[in-house]
C-alpha positions as CSV (number, residue, x, y, z in Angstrom):
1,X,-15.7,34.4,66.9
2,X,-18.3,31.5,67.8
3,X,-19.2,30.3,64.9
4,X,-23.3,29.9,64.7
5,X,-24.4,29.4,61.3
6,X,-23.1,28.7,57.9
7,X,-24.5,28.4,54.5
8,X,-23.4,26.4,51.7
9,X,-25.0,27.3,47.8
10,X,-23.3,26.9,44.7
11,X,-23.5,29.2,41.5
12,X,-23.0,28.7,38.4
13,X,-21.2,30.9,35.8
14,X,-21.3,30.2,32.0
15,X,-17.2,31.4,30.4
16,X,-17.6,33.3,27.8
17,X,-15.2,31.4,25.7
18,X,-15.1,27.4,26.5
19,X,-11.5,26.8,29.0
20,X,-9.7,24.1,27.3
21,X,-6.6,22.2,29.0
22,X,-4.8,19.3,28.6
23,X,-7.8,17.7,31.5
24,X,-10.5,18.9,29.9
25,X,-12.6,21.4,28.1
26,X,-14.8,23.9,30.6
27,X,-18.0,25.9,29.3
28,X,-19.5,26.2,32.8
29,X,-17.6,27.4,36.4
30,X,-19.3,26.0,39.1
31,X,-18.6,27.2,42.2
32,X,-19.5,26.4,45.9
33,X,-19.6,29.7,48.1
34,X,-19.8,28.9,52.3
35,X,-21.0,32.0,54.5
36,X,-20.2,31.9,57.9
37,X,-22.3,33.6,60.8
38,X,-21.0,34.1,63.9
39,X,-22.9,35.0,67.3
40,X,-22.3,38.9,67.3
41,X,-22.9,39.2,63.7
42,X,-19.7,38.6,62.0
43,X,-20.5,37.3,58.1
44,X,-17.8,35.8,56.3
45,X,-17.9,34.8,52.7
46,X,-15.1,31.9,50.9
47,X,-14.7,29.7,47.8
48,X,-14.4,26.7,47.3
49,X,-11.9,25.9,44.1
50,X,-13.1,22.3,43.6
51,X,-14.0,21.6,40.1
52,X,-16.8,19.5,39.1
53,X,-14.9,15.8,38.6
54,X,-11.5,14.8,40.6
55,X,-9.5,15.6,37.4
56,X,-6.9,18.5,38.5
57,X,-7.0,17.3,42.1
58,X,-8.7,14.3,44.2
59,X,-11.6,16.6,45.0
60,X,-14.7,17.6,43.6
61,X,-17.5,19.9,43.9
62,X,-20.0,17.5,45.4
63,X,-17.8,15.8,47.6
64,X,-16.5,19.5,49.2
65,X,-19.4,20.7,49.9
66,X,-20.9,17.2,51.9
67,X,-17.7,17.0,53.9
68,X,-18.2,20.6,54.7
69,X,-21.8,20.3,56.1
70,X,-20.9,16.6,57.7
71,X,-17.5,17.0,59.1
72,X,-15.9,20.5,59.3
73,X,-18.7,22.2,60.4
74,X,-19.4,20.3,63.5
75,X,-16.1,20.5,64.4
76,X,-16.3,24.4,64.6
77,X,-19.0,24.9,65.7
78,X,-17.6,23.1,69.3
79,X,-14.9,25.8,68.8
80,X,-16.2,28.2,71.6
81,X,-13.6,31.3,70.3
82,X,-12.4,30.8,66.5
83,X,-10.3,32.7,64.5
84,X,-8.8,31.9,61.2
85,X,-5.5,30.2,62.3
86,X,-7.6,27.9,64.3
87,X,-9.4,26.7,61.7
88,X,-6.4,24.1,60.3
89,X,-5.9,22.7,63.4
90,X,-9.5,21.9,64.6
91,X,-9.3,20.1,61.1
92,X,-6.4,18.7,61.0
93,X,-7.9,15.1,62.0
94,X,-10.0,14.7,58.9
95,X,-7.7,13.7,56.2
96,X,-7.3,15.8,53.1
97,X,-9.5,17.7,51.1
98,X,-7.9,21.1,51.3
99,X,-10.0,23.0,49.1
100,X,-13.0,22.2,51.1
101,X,-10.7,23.4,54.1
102,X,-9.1,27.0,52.2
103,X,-13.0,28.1,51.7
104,X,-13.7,27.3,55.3
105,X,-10.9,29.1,56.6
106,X,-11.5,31.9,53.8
107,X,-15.3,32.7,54.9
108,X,-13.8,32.8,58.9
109,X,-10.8,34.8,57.5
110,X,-13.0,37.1,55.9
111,X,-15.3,37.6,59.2
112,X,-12.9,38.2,61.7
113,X,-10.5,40.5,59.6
114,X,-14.1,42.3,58.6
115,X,-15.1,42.4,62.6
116,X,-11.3,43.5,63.0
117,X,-11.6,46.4,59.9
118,X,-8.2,44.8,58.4
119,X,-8.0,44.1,54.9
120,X,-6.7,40.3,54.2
121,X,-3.4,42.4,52.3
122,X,-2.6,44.0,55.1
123,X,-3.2,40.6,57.5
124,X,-0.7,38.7,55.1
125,X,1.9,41.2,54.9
126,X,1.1,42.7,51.7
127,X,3.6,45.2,50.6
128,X,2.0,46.5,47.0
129,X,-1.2,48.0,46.2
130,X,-1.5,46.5,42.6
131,X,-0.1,43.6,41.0
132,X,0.8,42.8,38.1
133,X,-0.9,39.9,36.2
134,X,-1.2,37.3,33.3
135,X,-3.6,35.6,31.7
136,X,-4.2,31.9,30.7
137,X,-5.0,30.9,27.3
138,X,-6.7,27.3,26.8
139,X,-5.5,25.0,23.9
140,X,-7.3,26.6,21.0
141,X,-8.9,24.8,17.9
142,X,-6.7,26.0,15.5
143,X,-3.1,27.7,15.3
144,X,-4.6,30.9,13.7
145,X,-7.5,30.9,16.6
146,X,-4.8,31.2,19.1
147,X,-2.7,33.9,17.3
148,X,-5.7,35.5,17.7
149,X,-6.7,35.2,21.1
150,X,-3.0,35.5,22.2
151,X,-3.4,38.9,20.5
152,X,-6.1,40.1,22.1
153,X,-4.5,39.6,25.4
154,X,-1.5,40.8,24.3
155,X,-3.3,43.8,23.7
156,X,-5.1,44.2,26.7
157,X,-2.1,44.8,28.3
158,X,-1.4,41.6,30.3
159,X,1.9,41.0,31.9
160,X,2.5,37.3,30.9
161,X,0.9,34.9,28.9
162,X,0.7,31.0,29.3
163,X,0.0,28.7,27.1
164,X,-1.9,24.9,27.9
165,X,0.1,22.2,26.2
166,X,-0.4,18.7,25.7
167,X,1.1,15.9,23.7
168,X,0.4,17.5,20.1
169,X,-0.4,20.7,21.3
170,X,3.3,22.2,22.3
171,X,5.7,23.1,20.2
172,X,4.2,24.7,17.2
173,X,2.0,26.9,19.7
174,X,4.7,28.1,21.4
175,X,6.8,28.3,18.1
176,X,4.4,30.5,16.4
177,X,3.4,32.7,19.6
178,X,6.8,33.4,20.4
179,X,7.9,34.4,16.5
180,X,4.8,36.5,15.9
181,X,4.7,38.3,19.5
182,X,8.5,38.7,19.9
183,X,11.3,37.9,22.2
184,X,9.8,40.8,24.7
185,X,6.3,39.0,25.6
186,X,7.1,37.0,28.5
187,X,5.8,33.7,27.7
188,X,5.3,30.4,30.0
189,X,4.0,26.8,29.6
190,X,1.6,24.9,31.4
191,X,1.3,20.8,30.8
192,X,-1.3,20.1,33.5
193,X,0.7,16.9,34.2
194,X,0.0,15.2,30.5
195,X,4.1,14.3,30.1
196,X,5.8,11.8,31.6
197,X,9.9,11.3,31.7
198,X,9.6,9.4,28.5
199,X,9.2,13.1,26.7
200,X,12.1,14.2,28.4
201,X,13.9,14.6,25.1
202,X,10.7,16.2,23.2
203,X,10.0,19.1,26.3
204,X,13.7,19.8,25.9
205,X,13.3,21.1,22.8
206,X,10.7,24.3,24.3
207,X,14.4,25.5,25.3
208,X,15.0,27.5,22.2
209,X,11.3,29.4,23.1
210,X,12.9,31.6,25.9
211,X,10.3,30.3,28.3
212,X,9.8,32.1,31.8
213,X,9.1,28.4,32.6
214,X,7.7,25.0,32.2
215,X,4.8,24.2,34.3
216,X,3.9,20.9,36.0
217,X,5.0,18.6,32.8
218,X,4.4,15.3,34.8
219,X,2.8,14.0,37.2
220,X,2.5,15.6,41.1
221,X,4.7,12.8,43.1
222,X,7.0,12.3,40.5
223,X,9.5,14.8,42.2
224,X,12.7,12.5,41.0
225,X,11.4,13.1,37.2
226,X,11.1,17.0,37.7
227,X,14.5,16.9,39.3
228,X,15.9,15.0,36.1
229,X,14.3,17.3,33.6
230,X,15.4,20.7,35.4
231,X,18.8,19.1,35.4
232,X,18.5,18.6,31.8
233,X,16.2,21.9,30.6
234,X,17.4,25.9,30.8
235,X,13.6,26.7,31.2
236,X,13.0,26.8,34.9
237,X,10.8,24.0,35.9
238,X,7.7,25.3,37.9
239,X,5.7,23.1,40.4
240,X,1.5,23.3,40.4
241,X,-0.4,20.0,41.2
242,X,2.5,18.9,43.3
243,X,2.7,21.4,46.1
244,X,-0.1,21.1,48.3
245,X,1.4,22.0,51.8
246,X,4.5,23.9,52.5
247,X,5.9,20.3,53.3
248,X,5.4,19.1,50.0
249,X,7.4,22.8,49.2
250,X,10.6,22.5,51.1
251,X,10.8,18.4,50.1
252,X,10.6,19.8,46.2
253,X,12.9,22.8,46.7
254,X,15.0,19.8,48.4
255,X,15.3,17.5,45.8
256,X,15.8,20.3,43.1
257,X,12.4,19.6,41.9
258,X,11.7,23.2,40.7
259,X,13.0,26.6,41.2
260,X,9.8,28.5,40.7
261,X,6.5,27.5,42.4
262,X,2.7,28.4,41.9
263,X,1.0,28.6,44.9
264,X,-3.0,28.4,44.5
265,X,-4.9,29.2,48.2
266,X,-7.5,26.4,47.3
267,X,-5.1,23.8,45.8
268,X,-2.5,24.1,49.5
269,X,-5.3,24.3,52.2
270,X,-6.1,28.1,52.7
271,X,-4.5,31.5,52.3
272,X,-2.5,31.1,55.6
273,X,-0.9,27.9,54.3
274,X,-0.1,29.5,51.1
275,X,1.6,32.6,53.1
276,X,3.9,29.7,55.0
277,X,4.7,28.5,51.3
278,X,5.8,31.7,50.2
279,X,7.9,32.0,53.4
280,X,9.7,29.4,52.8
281,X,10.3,30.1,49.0
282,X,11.8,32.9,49.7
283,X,13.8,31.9,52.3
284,X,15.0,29.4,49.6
285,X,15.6,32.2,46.9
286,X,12.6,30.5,44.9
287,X,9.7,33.0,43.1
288,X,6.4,32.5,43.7
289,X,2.9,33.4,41.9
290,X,-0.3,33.0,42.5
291,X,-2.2,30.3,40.2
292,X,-6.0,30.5,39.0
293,X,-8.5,28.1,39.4
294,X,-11.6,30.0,37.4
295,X,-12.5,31.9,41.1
296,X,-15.6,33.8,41.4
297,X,-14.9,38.1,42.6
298,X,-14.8,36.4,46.0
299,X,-11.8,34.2,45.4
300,X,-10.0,36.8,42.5
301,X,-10.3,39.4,45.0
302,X,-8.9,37.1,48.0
303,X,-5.8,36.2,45.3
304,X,-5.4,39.4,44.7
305,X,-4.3,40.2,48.3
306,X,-1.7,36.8,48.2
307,X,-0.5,38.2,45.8
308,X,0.5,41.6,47.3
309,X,3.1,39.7,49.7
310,X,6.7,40.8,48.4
311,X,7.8,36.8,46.8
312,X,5.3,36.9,44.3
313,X,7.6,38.5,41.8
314,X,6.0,36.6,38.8
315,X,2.5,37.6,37.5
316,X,-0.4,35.3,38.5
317,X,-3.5,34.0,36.9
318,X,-5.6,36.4,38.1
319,X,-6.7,37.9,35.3
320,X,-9.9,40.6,34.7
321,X,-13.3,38.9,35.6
322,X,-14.2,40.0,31.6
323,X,-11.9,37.2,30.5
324,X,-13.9,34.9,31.9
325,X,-17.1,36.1,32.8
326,X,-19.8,38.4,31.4
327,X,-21.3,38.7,34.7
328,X,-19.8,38.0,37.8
329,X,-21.4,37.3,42.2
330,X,-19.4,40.5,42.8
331,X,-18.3,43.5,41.3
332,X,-16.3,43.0,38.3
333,X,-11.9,43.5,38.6
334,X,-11.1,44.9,35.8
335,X,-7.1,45.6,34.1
336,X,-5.4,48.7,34.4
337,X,-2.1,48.5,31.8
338,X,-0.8,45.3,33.0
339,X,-2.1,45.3,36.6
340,X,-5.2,45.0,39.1
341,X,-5.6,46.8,42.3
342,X,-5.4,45.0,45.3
343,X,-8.5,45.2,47.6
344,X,-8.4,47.6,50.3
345,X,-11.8,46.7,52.3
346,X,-12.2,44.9,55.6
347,X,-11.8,41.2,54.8
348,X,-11.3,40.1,51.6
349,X,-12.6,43.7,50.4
350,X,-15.6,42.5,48.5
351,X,-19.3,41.1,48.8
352,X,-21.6,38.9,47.0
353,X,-24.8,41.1,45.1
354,X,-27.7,39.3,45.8
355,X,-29.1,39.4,42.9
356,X,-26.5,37.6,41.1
357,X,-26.3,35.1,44.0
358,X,-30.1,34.6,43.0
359,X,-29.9,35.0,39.4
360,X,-26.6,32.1,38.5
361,X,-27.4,30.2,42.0
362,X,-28.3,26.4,41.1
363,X,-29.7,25.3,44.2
364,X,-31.0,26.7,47.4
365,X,-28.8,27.8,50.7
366,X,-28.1,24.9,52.6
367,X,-28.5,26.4,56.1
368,X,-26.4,24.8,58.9
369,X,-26.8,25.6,62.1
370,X,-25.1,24.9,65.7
371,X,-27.1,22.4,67.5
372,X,-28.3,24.1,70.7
């Protein structure tokens, strides 16, 4: 493909509950879409995961979308044939930023497997039709509040559910889920880095919870701490914010730094980064699943097809857009028992509706052009 044209808009999509974790509390996803264009007509639509402020990662919303229009896309356009596994290279000089970089190579993903009539699934070596998936739950204002929301999933069907923790927030939530929902629900944790080895002795004590596992308790280069508190916990110590290549995988699988990994597309550089991870995790004997960042249809839909590939063998955050949003850029994904079909369309199998882009847009296209 020679890439012509892109466009760069963001959107905005109120939650219909507020998201709260141990980094903050969400009301509002903002997301930055980038269409592609190429010179026979191949469209390409990809997400960009960044949140608003560098909180979860280094990047952020603004900062994505101007090194997108001032740096990667000049550098593709010179491209004169481009295809998605090109794109990482042709970047590869300009230093970080790799969820700017996974939307890039999503939208060129998503135009040449359309121009090609592959689904991404079948690109990545899918090998299931649906998967099965979880659901997140934010740290609730009250005990009772999160009985009932925990519930209400529970309900719904999901596969898994995961609690937030934080100092305070830990081990009377997971007490009370686990007595009232039983030893059946499979239940994990999720500290979004707010421990550090000093708890140690307190995050030993989720043992007796029957976790699935304990995610990302401290912070992402402290490997050697992970490595001490897998040695010391049963619950399997899972890895987030601290895999963000499959280099930083194989040095944590390594240094016994986990033995399951969550592997978000945005978070490692792109979906062809995150099918290298799960390569080597199963090579390694280590289970994968795919993570959530509050994605739009365009990036649920893209997860979905990661999470087809035979090492995701834990559900994933990719839950029904109606846990998150009334009204969605695309059409809605919705549960079915404890699962979600995996797109079976060209590309990442679905479009933007215009009139939502138009409706929850906050700004207008940024057009960007190849200089002639």
């Amino acid at each position: 493909m020679r890439l012509v044209e892109a466009e760069l808009r963001t959107v905005a999509l109120p939650l219909v509950t507020p998201f709260r974790t141990s980094l903050g509390t969400q009301t509002v996803r903002n997301a930055l879409l980038v269409r592609v264009l190429g010179a026979d007509g191949e469209e390409g639509w990809g997400e960009c995961v960044a949140e608003d402020e560098p909180t979860y990662s280094p990047e952020y919303l603004e900062g994505a979308a101007d090194v997108i229009r001032r740096f990667f896309l000049p550098a593709l356009f010179a491209v004169p044939d481009l295809d998605a596994a090109g794109v990482a290279p042709v970047l590869a000089h300009l230093r970080g930023y790799p969820m700017a970089k996974a939307a890039v190579e999503m939208a060129v993903l998503d135009a040449v497997l359309k121009a090609g009539d592959t689904a991404l699934a079948v690109h990545l070596g899918g090998v299931r039709d649906r998967v099965r998936v979880g659901v997140s739950v934010g740290i609730a204002p009250t005990l009772d509040e999160l009985l009932d929301t925990v519930d209400r999933h529970v309900s719904a069907g999901y596969a898994r559910i995961k609690l937030k923790i934080e100092p305070g927030w830990d081990l009377e939530p997971v007490r009370l889920v686990r007595e009232t929902f039983g030893a059946a629900l499979m239940l994990t944790a999720d500290a979004n880095t707010a421990y550090t080895p000093a708890d140690a002795r307190h995050l030993s004590r989720l043992d007796a919870y029957d976790l699935t596992l304990l995610e990302q308790p401290y912070a992402p280069d402290d490997l050697y701490g992970h490595a001490e508190l897998a040695a010391r916990m049963e619950t399997p110590i899972c890895l987030d914010e601290s895999i963000t290549s499959a280099r930083d995988a194989a040095r944590a699988i390594r240094a016994r730094a986990c033995s399951i990994i969550n592997i978000k597309p945005g978070r490692v550089g792109g979906y062809l980064e995150a099918r290298r991870i799960h390569d080597l995790a199963q090579a390694n004997g280590v289970p994968v699943w795919c993570g959530g960042m509050l994605e739009t249809g365009l990036g649920r839909a893209a997860n979905l097809a990661l999470a087809a590939l035979p090492g995701f063998t834990l559900p994933g955050d990719i839950s029904a857009t109606a846990r998150y949003y009334d009204r969605d850029i695309t059409r809605p994904f919705e549960l079915a028992g404890d699962s979600m079909e995996v797109p079976v369309g060209p590309g990442i199998g679905v479009t933007p509706d215009p009139e939502a882009l138009k409706d929850l847009g906050v700004n207008s296209p940024l057009q960007v052009r190849k200089p002639s």
